[in-house]
ROSE-4610 file (N, C-alpha, C; in Angstrom, 1 decimal, always signed):
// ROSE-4610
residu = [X/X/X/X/X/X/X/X/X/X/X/X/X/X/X/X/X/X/X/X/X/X/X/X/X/X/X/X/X/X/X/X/X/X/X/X/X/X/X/X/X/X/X/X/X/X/X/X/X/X/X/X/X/X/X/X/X/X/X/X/X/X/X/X/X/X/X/X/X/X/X/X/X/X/X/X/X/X/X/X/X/X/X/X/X/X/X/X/X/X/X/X/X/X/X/X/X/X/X/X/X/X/X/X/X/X/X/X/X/X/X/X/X/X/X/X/X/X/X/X/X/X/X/X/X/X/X/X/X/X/X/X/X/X/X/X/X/X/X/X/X/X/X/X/X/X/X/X/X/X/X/X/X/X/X/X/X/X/X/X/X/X/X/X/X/X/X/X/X/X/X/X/X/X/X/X/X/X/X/X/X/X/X/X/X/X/X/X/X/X/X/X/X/X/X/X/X/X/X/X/X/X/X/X/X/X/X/X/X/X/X/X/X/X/X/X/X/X/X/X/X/X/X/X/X/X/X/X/X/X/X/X/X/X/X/X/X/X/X/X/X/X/X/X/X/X/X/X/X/X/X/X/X/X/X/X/X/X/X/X/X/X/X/X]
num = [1/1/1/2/2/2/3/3/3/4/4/4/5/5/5/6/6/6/7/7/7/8/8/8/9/9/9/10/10/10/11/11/11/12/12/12/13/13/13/14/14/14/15/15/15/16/16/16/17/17/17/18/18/18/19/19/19/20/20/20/21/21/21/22/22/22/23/23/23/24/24/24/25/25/25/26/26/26/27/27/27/28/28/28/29/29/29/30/30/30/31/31/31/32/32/32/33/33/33/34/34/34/35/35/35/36/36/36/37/37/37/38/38/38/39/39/39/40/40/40/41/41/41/42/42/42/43/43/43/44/44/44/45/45/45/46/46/46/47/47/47/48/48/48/49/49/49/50/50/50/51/51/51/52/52/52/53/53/53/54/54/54/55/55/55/56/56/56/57/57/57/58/58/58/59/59/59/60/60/60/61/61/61/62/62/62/63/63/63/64/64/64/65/65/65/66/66/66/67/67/67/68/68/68/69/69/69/70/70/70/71/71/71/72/72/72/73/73/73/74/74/74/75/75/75/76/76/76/77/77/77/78/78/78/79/79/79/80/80/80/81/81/81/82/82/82/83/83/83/84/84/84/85/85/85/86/86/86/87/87/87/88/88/88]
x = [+5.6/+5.8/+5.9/+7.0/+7.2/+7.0/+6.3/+6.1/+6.9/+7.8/+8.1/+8.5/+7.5/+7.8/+6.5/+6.7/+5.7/+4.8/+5.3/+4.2/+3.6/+3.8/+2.8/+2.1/+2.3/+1.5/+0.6/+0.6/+0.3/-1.1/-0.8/-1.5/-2.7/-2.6/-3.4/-4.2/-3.2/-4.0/-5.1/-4.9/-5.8/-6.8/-6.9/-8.1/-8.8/-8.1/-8.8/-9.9/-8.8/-10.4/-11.2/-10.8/-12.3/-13.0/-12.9/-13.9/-14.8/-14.2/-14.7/-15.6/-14.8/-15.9/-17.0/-17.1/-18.2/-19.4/-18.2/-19.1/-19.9/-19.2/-20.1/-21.2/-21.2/-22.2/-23.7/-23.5/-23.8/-24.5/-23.7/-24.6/-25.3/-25.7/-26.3/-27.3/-27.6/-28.7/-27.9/-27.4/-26.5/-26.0/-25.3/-24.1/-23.9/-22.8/-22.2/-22.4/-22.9/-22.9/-22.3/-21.2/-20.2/-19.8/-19.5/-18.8/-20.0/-21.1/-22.3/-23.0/-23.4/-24.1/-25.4/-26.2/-27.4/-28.4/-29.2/-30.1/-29.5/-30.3/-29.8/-31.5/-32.3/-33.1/-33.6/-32.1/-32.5/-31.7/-31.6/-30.8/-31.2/-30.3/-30.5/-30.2/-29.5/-29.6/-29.8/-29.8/-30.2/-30.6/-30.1/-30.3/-31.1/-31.2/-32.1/-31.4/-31.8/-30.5/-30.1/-31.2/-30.6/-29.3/-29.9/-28.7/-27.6/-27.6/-26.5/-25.7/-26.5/-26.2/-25.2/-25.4/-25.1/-23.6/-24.0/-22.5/-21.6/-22.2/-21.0/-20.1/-21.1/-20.5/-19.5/-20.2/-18.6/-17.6/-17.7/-16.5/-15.9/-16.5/-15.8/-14.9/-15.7/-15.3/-13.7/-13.8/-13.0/-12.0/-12.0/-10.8/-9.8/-10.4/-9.6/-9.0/-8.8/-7.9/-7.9/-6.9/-6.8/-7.2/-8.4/-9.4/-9.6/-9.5/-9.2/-10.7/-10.3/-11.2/-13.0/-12.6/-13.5/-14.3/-13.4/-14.3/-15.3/-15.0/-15.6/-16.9/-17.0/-17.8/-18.6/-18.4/-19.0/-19.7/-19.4/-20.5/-21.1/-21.0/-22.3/-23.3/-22.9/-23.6/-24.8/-24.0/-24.4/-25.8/-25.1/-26.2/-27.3/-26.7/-28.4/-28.9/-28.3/-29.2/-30.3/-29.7/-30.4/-31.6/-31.7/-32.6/-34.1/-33.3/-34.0/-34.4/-33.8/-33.9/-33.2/-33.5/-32.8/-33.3/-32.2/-32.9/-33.7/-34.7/-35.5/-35.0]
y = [-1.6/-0.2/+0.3/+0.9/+2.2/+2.9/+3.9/+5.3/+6.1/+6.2/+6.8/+8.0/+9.0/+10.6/+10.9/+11.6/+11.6/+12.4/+13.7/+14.6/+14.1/+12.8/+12.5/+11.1/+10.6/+9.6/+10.7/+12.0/+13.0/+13.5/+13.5/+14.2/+13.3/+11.9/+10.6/+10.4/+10.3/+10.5/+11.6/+12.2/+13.7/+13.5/+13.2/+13.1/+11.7/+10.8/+9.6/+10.2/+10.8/+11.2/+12.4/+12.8/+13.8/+13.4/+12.2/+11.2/+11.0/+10.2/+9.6/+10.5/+11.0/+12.5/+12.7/+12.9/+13.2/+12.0/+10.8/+9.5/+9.0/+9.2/+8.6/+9.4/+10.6/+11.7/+11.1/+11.1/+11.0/+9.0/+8.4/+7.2/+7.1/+7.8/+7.8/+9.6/+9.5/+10.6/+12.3/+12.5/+13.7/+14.2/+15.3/+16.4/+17.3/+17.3/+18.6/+20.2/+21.3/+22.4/+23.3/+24.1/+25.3/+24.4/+23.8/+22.7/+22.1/+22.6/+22.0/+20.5/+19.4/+18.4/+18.2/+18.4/+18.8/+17.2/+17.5/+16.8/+16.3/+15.2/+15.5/+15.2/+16.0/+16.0/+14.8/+15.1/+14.0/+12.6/+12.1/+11.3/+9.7/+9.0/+8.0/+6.9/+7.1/+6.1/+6.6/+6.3/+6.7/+5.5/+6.2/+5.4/+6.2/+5.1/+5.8/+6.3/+7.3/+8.1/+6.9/+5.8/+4.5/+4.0/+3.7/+2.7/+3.5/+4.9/+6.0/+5.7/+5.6/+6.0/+4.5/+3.9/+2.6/+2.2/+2.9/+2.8/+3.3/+4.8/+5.4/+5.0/+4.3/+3.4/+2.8/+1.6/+1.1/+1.2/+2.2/+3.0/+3.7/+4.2/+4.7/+3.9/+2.7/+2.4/+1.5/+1.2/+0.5/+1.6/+3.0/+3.7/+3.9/+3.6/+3.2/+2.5/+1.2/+0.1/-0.5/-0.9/-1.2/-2.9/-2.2/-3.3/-3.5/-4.8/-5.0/-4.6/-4.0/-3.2/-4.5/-5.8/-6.7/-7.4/-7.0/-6.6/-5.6/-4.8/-3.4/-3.7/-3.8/-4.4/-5.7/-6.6/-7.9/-7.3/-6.5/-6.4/-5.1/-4.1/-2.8/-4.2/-5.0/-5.9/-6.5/-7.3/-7.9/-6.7/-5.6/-5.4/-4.6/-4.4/-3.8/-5.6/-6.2/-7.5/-8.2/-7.6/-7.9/-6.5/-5.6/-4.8/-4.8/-5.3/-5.8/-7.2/-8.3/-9.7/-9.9/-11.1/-12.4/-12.1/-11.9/-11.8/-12.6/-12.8/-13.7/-14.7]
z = [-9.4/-9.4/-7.9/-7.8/-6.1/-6.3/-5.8/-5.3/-4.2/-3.9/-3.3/-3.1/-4.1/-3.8/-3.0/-1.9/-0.8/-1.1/-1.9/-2.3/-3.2/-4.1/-5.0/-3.7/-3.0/-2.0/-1.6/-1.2/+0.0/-1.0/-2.4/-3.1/-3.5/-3.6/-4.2/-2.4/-1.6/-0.6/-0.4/+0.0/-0.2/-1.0/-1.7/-3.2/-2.7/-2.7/-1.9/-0.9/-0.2/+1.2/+0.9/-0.1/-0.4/-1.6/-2.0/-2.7/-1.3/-0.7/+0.6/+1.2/+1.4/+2.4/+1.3/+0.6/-0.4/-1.0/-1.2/-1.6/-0.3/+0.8/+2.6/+2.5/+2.2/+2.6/+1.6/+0.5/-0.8/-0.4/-0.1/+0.1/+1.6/+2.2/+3.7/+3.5/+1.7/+1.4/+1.6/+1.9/+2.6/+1.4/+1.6/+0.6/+1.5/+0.9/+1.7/+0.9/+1.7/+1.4/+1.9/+1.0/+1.5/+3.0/+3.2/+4.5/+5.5/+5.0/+6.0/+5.4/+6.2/+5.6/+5.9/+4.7/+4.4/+3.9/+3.8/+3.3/+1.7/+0.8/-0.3/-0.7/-1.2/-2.1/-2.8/-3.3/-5.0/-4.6/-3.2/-3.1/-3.9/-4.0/-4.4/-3.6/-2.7/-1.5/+0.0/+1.4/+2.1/+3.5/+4.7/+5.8/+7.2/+7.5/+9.1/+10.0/+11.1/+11.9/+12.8/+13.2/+14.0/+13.1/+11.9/+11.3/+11.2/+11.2/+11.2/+12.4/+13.3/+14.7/+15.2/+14.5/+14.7/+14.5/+13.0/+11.9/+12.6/+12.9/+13.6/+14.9/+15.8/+17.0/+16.9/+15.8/+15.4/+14.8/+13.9/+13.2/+14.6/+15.7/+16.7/+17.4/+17.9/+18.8/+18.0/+16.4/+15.8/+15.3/+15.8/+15.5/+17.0/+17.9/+19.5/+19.5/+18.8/+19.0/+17.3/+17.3/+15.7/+14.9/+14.3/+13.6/+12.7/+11.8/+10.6/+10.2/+8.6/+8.3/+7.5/+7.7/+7.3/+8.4/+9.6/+11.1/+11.4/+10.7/+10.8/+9.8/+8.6/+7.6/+8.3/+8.8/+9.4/+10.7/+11.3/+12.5/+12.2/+10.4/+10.3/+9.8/+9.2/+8.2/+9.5/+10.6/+11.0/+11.9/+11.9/+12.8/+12.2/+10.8/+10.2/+10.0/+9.7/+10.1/+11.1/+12.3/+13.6/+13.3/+12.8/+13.0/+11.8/+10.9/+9.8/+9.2/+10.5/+9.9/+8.9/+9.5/+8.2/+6.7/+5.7/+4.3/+3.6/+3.2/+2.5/+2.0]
């Protein structure tokens, strides 16, 4: 199957990233309120502002130059690894 009507790519896109925007928030304990990101209460998952602070580095520094996205995944992994040790 092709897709090639853009406003329906434009429109699946769009929804994609406001899953995203909502599901990132939502697994790093967060939600968004009226456009602010808040605490979440009732979260069910949840990270440290280090391991945050971390994530974000490399998502930064891997939107500067273009990095396969299993790179990106191999060195958050690797480095909550280094901070938490080797798994049992």
């Amino acid at each position: 199957m092709k897709i090639a009507d853009q406003s329906m790519i434009h429109a699946v896109n769009e929804a994609a990233r406001d899953y995203a925007h909502d599901r990132a928030a939502e697994m790093v304990g967060k939600k968004w309120v009226d456009g602010v990101l808040v605490d979440n209460p009732d979260a069910q998952w949840a990270i440290t502002e280090t391991t945050r602070d971390v994530a974000a580095g490399i998502i930064e520094d891997a939107s500067t130059v273009k990095t396969p996205m299993n790179e990106i995944q191999d060195a958050i992994r690797s480095s909550v690894r280094v901070r938490r040790g080797p798994a049992s």
